[in-house]
N, C-alpha and C positions, 0 to 999 in steps of 0.2 A: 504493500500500500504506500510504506513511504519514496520509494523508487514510483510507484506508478503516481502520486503527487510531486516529484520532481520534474517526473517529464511534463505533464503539464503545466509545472511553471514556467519551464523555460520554453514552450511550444507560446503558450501567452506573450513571453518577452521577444520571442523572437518575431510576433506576429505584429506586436507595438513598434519595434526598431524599423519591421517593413515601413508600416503607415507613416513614422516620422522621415523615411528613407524618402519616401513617393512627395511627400510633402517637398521634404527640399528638394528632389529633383523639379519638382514644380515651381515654387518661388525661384530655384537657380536660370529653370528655361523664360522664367520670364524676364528676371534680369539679365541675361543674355540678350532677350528681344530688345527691351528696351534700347541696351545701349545700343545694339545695332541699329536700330534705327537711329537715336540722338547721333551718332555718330558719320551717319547716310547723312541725314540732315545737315549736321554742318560744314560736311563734304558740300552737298548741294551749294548751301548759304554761301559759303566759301569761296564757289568757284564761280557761282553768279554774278557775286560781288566784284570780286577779281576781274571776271569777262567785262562788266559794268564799268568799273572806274580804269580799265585798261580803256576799251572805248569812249567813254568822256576825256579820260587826257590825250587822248590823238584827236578828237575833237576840240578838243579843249586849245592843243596846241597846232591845230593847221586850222582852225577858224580866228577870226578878230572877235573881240569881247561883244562886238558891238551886236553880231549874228544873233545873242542869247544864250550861249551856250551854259554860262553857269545857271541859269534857272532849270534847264534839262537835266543838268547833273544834280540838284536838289530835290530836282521830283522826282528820278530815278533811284536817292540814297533815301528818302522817305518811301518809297515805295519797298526798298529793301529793307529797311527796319520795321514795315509793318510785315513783310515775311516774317523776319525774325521773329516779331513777338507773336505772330502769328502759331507759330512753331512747337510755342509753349515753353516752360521751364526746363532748363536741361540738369539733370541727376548728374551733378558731379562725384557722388559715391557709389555710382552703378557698379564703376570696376571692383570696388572694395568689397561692396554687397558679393555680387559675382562669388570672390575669391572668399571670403567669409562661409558662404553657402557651401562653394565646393570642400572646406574644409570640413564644414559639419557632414556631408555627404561622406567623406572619406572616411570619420571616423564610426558612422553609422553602420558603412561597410565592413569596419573591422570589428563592431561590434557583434555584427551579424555572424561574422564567422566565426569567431569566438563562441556564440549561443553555438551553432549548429555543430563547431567540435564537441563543446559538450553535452546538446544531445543524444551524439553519435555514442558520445563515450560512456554516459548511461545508459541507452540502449544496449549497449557492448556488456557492460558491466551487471542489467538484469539477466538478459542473457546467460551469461555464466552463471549466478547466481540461482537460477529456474533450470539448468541441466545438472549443476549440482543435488540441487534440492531433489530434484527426478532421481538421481541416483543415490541418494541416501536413502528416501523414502522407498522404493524398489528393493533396495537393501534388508531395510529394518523389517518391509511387509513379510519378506522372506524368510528370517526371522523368526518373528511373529505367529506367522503361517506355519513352522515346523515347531512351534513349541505348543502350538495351540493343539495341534493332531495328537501329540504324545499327550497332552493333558487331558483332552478330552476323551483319550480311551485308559486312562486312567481312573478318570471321573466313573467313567462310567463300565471300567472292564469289558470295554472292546468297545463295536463301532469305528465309525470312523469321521473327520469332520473336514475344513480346510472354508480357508478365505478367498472370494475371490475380488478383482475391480472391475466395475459394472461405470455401464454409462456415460463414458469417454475415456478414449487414448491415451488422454494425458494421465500420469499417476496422478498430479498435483489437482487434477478437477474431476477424479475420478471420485464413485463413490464406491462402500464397501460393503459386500453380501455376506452372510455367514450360510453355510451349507452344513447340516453334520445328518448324521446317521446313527442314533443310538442302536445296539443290540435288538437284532430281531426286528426291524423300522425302516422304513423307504427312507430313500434320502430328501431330507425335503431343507425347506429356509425357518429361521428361527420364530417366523410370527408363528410357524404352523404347529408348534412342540408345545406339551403342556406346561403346565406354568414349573414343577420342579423341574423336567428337564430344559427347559430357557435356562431357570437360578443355575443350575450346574454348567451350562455351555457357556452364560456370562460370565460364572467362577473362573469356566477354562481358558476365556479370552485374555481373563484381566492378570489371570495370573501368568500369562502369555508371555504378556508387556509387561510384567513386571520383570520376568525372568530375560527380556531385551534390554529391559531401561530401568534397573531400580530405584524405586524410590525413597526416602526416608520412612515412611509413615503411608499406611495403607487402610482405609477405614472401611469394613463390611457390615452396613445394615442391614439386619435380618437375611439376609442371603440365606438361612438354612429355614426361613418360615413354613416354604411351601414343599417340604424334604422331608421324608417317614425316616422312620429311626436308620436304615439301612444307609440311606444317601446321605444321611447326620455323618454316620463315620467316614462313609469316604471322604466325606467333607473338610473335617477335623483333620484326617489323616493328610488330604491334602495341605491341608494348612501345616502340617509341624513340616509339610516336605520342604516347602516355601522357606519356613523361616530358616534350615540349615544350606537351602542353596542361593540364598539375599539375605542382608542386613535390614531387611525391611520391618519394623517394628507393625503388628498388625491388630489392630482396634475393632475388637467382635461385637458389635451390638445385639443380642440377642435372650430370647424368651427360653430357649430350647435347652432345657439339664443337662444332655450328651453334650452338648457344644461346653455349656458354664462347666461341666468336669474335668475339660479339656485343656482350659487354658495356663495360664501362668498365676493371672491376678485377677482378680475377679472383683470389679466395683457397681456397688449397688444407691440405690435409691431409697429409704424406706419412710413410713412417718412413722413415729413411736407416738405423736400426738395430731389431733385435727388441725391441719393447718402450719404444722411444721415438720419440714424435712428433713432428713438427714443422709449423708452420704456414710456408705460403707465400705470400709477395703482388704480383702481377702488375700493373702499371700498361698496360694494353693499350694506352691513347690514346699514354703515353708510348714505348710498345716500337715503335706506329706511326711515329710521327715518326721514332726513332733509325734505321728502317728505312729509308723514305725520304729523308735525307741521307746512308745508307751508299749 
Protein backbone atom coordinates (compact mmCIF):
# COMPACT_ATOMS: atom_id res chain seq x y z
CA UNK A 1 0.00 0.00 0.00
CA UNK A 2 2.80 2.21 0.90
CA UNK A 3 4.76 1.67 -2.50
CA UNK A 4 1.28 1.70 -4.35
CA UNK A 5 0.80 5.59 -2.47
CA UNK A 6 4.02 6.45 -3.71
CA UNK A 7 3.56 5.84 -7.13
CA UNK A 8 0.63 7.90 -7.02
CA UNK A 9 2.23 10.80 -5.68
CA UNK A 10 4.64 11.04 -7.93
CA UNK A 11 2.35 10.11 -11.15
CA UNK A 12 0.30 13.54 -9.52
CA UNK A 13 3.66 15.48 -9.51
CA UNK A 14 4.65 14.47 -12.51
CA UNK A 15 1.23 15.25 -14.07
CA UNK A 16 1.49 19.12 -12.31
CA UNK A 17 5.22 19.61 -13.80
CA UNK A 18 3.52 18.72 -17.20
CA UNK A 19 0.74 21.52 -16.99
CA UNK A 20 3.35 24.06 -15.57
CA UNK A 21 5.66 22.73 -18.41
CA UNK A 22 2.71 23.48 -21.21
CA UNK A 23 2.10 26.73 -19.56
CA UNK A 24 5.54 28.07 -20.02
CA UNK A 25 5.92 26.77 -23.34
CA UNK A 26 2.83 28.93 -23.91
CA UNK A 27 3.74 32.26 -22.32
CA UNK A 28 7.44 31.44 -23.82
CA UNK A 29 5.74 31.13 -27.74
CA UNK A 30 4.04 34.01 -27.07
CA UNK A 31 6.96 36.19 -26.04
CA UNK A 32 8.73 34.93 -28.95
CA UNK A 33 5.74 36.30 -31.18
CA UNK A 34 5.67 39.33 -29.79
CA UNK A 35 9.10 40.29 -30.09
CA UNK A 36 9.14 39.05 -33.60
CA UNK A 37 6.83 41.16 -34.47
CA UNK A 38 8.17 44.42 -32.35
CA UNK A 39 11.07 43.60 -33.96
CA UNK A 40 9.58 43.37 -37.81
CA UNK A 41 8.05 46.48 -36.93
CA UNK A 42 10.91 48.47 -36.20
CA UNK A 43 12.76 46.91 -39.15
CA UNK A 44 9.71 48.21 -41.15
CA UNK A 45 9.76 51.83 -39.14
CA UNK A 46 13.40 51.99 -39.71
CA UNK A 47 13.61 51.41 -43.18
CA UNK A 48 10.64 53.68 -44.12
CA UNK A 49 12.15 56.25 -42.33
CA UNK A 50 15.51 55.84 -43.78
CA UNK A 51 13.94 55.50 -47.44
CA UNK A 52 11.81 58.97 -46.39
CA UNK A 53 14.48 61.29 -45.08
CA UNK A 54 17.19 59.76 -47.68
CA UNK A 55 14.51 61.04 -50.34
CA UNK A 56 13.62 64.45 -48.73
CA UNK A 57 17.46 65.36 -48.54
CA UNK A 58 18.14 64.65 -52.24
CA UNK A 59 15.06 66.75 -52.54
CA UNK A 60 15.87 68.78 -50.06
CA UNK A 61 19.32 69.27 -51.76
CA UNK A 62 18.67 69.46 -55.63
CA UNK A 63 15.49 71.75 -55.05
CA UNK A 64 15.61 75.65 -53.85
CA UNK A 65 13.86 76.23 -50.44
CA UNK A 66 11.68 78.29 -52.31
CA UNK A 67 9.84 74.99 -54.22
CA UNK A 68 8.41 73.88 -50.45
CA UNK A 69 10.25 71.22 -49.81
CA UNK A 70 10.65 71.44 -46.08
CA UNK A 71 6.90 71.46 -45.57
CA UNK A 72 6.87 67.89 -47.57
CA UNK A 73 9.51 66.65 -45.24
CA UNK A 74 7.24 67.65 -42.07
CA UNK A 75 4.22 66.01 -43.31
CA UNK A 76 6.12 63.12 -44.37
CA UNK A 77 8.15 62.98 -40.59
CA UNK A 78 4.50 63.53 -38.87
CA UNK A 79 3.13 61.04 -40.95
CA UNK A 80 5.86 58.63 -39.77
CA UNK A 81 5.47 59.33 -36.01
CA UNK A 82 1.83 58.61 -36.27
CA UNK A 83 3.07 55.17 -37.77
CA UNK A 84 5.12 54.96 -34.83
CA UNK A 85 2.70 55.42 -32.29
CA UNK A 86 0.42 53.82 -34.24
CA UNK A 87 2.41 50.62 -33.72
CA UNK A 88 1.99 50.62 -30.05
CA UNK A 89 4.39 50.21 -27.14
CA UNK A 90 7.40 48.34 -27.62
CA UNK A 91 8.39 45.59 -24.62
CA UNK A 92 11.64 46.23 -24.01
CA UNK A 93 11.95 43.00 -21.71
CA UNK A 94 10.49 40.75 -24.39
CA UNK A 95 14.01 39.26 -24.70
CA UNK A 96 14.45 38.91 -20.81
CA UNK A 97 10.90 37.49 -20.43
CA UNK A 98 11.96 35.14 -23.42
CA UNK A 99 15.08 33.92 -21.70
CA UNK A 100 13.44 33.82 -18.19
CA UNK A 101 10.63 31.46 -19.40
CA UNK A 102 13.13 29.21 -21.29
CA UNK A 103 15.00 28.89 -18.18
CA UNK A 104 11.97 27.80 -16.15
CA UNK A 105 11.08 25.50 -19.02
CA UNK A 106 14.58 23.84 -18.61
CA UNK A 107 14.23 23.38 -15.36
CA UNK A 108 10.74 21.96 -15.50
CA UNK A 109 12.34 19.56 -17.80
CA UNK A 110 14.62 18.32 -15.51
CA UNK A 111 12.22 18.03 -13.02
CA UNK A 112 10.28 15.89 -15.08
CA UNK A 113 12.91 13.46 -15.57
CA UNK A 114 13.94 13.29 -12.21
CA UNK A 115 9.89 12.25 -11.36
CA UNK A 116 9.96 9.66 -14.02
CA UNK A 117 13.41 8.12 -12.91
CA UNK A 118 11.86 7.67 -9.87
CA UNK A 119 8.85 6.39 -10.85
CA UNK A 120 10.67 3.88 -12.93
CA UNK A 121 12.74 3.04 -9.96
CA UNK A 122 9.69 2.38 -7.74
CA UNK A 123 8.10 0.41 -10.12
CA UNK A 124 11.41 -1.46 -10.27
CA UNK A 125 11.77 -1.69 -6.70
CA UNK A 126 7.78 -3.15 -6.10
CA UNK A 127 8.42 -5.32 -8.58
CA UNK A 128 11.00 -7.19 -6.74
CA UNK A 129 9.52 -6.76 -3.67
CA UNK A 130 5.98 -8.65 -5.04
CA UNK A 131 8.29 -11.66 -6.69
CA UNK A 132 9.97 -11.87 -3.60
CA UNK A 133 6.95 -11.83 -1.43
CA UNK A 134 5.41 -14.75 -4.31
CA UNK A 135 8.23 -16.64 -3.28
CA UNK A 136 8.40 -16.79 0.24
CA UNK A 137 4.73 -17.13 0.47
CA UNK A 138 4.87 -20.22 -2.05
CA UNK A 139 7.45 -21.31 0.36
CA UNK A 140 5.85 -21.08 3.77
CA UNK A 141 2.25 -22.50 1.90
CA UNK A 142 4.59 -25.46 1.26
CA UNK A 143 5.38 -25.61 4.44
CA UNK A 144 2.23 -25.34 5.94
CA UNK A 145 0.74 -27.64 3.51
CA UNK A 146 3.11 -30.66 4.61
CA UNK A 147 2.74 -30.07 8.35
CA UNK A 148 -0.98 -29.78 8.18
CA UNK A 149 -1.26 -33.47 6.22
CA UNK A 150 0.81 -35.03 9.08
CA UNK A 151 -1.28 -33.33 11.73
CA UNK A 152 -4.33 -33.92 10.53
CA UNK A 153 -3.91 -37.77 10.40
CA UNK A 154 -2.63 -37.44 13.53
CA UNK A 155 -5.75 -35.67 14.75
CA UNK A 156 -7.55 -37.87 13.42
CA UNK A 157 -5.49 -41.46 12.94
CA UNK A 158 -5.47 -41.57 9.33
CA UNK A 159 -7.22 -39.78 6.53
CA UNK A 160 -5.93 -37.47 4.63
CA UNK A 161 -6.12 -33.45 4.17
CA UNK A 162 -3.93 -30.68 2.02
CA UNK A 163 -4.31 -26.87 1.19
CA UNK A 164 -4.92 -25.64 -1.92
CA UNK A 165 -4.94 -21.70 -3.90
CA UNK A 166 -8.01 -21.06 -5.58
CA UNK A 167 -9.12 -18.08 -7.57
CA UNK A 168 -6.20 -16.47 -9.07
CA UNK A 169 -2.49 -17.17 -10.39
CA UNK A 170 -1.18 -14.83 -8.36
CA UNK A 171 -0.18 -16.45 -4.72
CA UNK A 172 -0.30 -12.91 -3.21
CA UNK A 173 -4.24 -12.54 -4.56
CA UNK A 174 -4.90 -15.90 -4.31
CA UNK A 175 -7.35 -17.38 -1.81
CA UNK A 176 -7.20 -20.42 0.32
CA UNK A 177 -9.30 -23.92 0.29
CA UNK A 178 -8.92 -26.45 2.88
CA UNK A 179 -9.61 -30.20 1.51
CA UNK A 180 -9.34 -33.19 4.15
CA UNK A 181 -10.79 -36.59 4.37
CA UNK A 182 -11.24 -37.92 7.77
CA UNK A 183 -11.26 -41.85 8.16
CA UNK A 184 -13.97 -43.77 6.28
CA UNK A 185 -15.39 -39.89 4.54
CA UNK A 186 -15.22 -38.53 0.96
CA UNK A 187 -13.16 -35.93 0.47
CA UNK A 188 -14.94 -32.84 0.73
CA UNK A 189 -14.20 -28.69 1.98
CA UNK A 190 -14.25 -27.80 5.42
CA UNK A 191 -17.88 -25.87 5.45
CA UNK A 192 -19.16 -29.58 4.75
CA UNK A 193 -17.52 -31.47 8.17
CA UNK A 194 -19.30 -31.54 11.24
CA UNK A 195 -18.65 -29.18 13.70
CA UNK A 196 -15.88 -31.53 15.87
CA UNK A 197 -14.37 -32.57 12.85
CA UNK A 198 -13.98 -28.51 11.46
CA UNK A 199 -12.44 -27.96 15.64
CA UNK A 200 -9.96 -30.71 14.86
CA UNK A 201 -8.89 -29.77 11.03
CA UNK A 202 -8.73 -25.82 12.59
CA UNK A 203 -6.55 -27.58 15.53
CA UNK A 204 -4.48 -29.09 12.44
CA UNK A 205 -4.15 -25.99 10.54
CA UNK A 206 -3.11 -23.74 13.33
CA UNK A 207 -0.81 -25.80 14.69
CA UNK A 208 0.45 -26.11 11.05
CA UNK A 209 1.67 -22.50 11.26
CA UNK A 210 2.76 -22.71 14.37
CA UNK A 211 5.16 -25.50 13.64
CA UNK A 212 6.38 -22.88 10.32
CA UNK A 213 6.25 -19.62 12.30
CA UNK A 214 6.28 -19.96 16.12
CA UNK A 215 4.99 -17.83 18.08
CA UNK A 216 5.34 -16.75 21.79
CA UNK A 217 1.92 -17.34 23.04
CA UNK A 218 -0.90 -19.31 21.48
CA UNK A 219 -4.47 -18.80 22.99
CA UNK A 220 -7.33 -21.88 22.36
CA UNK A 221 -10.96 -21.01 23.07
CA UNK A 222 -12.87 -23.88 23.77
CA UNK A 223 -11.59 -25.77 20.66
CA UNK A 224 -12.29 -29.11 22.54
CA UNK A 225 -16.30 -27.90 23.19
CA UNK A 226 -17.64 -29.64 20.24
CA UNK A 227 -15.12 -33.17 20.96
CA UNK A 228 -16.46 -36.42 22.89
CA UNK A 229 -14.02 -37.72 25.26
CA UNK A 230 -12.09 -39.63 22.51
CA UNK A 231 -11.15 -36.54 20.31
CA UNK A 232 -10.55 -34.75 24.09
CA UNK A 233 -7.20 -36.81 24.10
CA UNK A 234 -6.15 -36.80 20.80
CA UNK A 235 -6.52 -33.23 21.49
CA UNK A 236 -4.50 -32.82 24.65
CA UNK A 237 -2.02 -35.38 23.26
CA UNK A 238 -1.71 -33.03 20.42
CA UNK A 239 -1.15 -30.36 22.60
CA UNK A 240 1.93 -31.80 24.90
CA UNK A 241 3.26 -32.67 21.08
CA UNK A 242 3.36 -28.98 20.26
CA UNK A 243 4.74 -27.71 23.26
CA UNK A 244 8.10 -30.18 23.10
CA UNK A 245 8.45 -29.32 19.32
CA UNK A 246 7.91 -24.99 19.94
CA UNK A 247 8.45 -22.78 22.70
CA UNK A 248 5.05 -21.64 22.35
CA UNK A 249 3.49 -21.08 25.77
CA UNK A 250 -0.30 -22.40 25.17
CA UNK A 251 -3.51 -20.63 26.88
CA UNK A 252 -6.49 -23.44 27.13
CA UNK A 253 -9.78 -21.91 27.77
CA UNK A 254 -11.87 -24.53 28.44
CA UNK A 255 -15.00 -26.32 30.34
CA UNK A 256 -13.94 -29.90 29.56
CA UNK A 257 -12.17 -32.14 32.93
CA UNK A 258 -9.91 -34.27 30.37
CA UNK A 259 -8.52 -31.02 28.99
CA UNK A 260 -8.39 -29.10 32.98
CA UNK A 261 -6.34 -32.76 33.94
CA UNK A 262 -4.00 -32.13 31.21
CA UNK A 263 -2.54 -29.07 31.79
CA UNK A 264 0.33 -27.56 33.75
CA UNK A 265 -1.76 -24.66 35.64
CA UNK A 266 -4.93 -24.54 35.91
CA UNK A 267 -6.78 -20.93 36.64
CA UNK A 268 -10.17 -20.51 37.61
CA UNK A 269 -12.85 -18.10 38.38
CA UNK A 270 -15.04 -18.64 41.25
CA UNK A 271 -17.59 -16.59 43.79
CA UNK A 272 -17.32 -17.70 47.40
CA UNK A 273 -19.94 -14.61 47.70
CA UNK A 274 -22.87 -12.90 45.47
CA UNK A 275 -21.26 -10.53 43.66
CA UNK A 276 -17.71 -11.19 44.33
CA UNK A 277 -15.18 -12.81 42.42
CA UNK A 278 -12.28 -14.50 42.89
CA UNK A 279 -9.53 -15.90 40.86
CA UNK A 280 -8.00 -19.23 41.43
CA UNK A 281 -4.46 -20.83 40.61
CA UNK A 282 -3.63 -24.51 40.41
CA UNK A 283 -0.15 -25.65 40.09
CA UNK A 284 -1.11 -29.23 38.65
CA UNK A 285 2.75 -30.40 38.07
CA UNK A 286 3.15 -29.26 41.73
CA UNK A 287 -0.25 -30.81 43.34
CA UNK A 288 1.31 -34.15 41.36
CA UNK A 289 4.40 -34.47 43.17
CA UNK A 290 2.66 -33.56 46.72
CA UNK A 291 0.51 -36.57 45.70
CA UNK A 292 2.96 -38.80 45.14
CA UNK A 293 5.18 -38.42 48.26
CA UNK A 294 1.79 -38.53 50.36
Amino acid sequence: READAAVRDAEQAHAEAREIRAAAEARLVGARERLADCVSQAHEIAGRAAEDLAGAAGNLISSPLATGPLADIERKLDRLRAERDSAGPVNLRAHEEMQEAQARLDELNREKEDVAAGVTKLRRAIGQLNAEGRARLLAAFETVNENFEKLFMALFEGGQARLTLTENEDPLAAGLEIMAQPPGKKLTTLSLMSGGEQALTATALIFAVFLANPAPICVLDEVDAPLDDANVDRYCRMLDEMKKLTATRFLVITHNPVTMARVDRLYGVTMPEPGLSQLVSVDLGRAKELAAVA
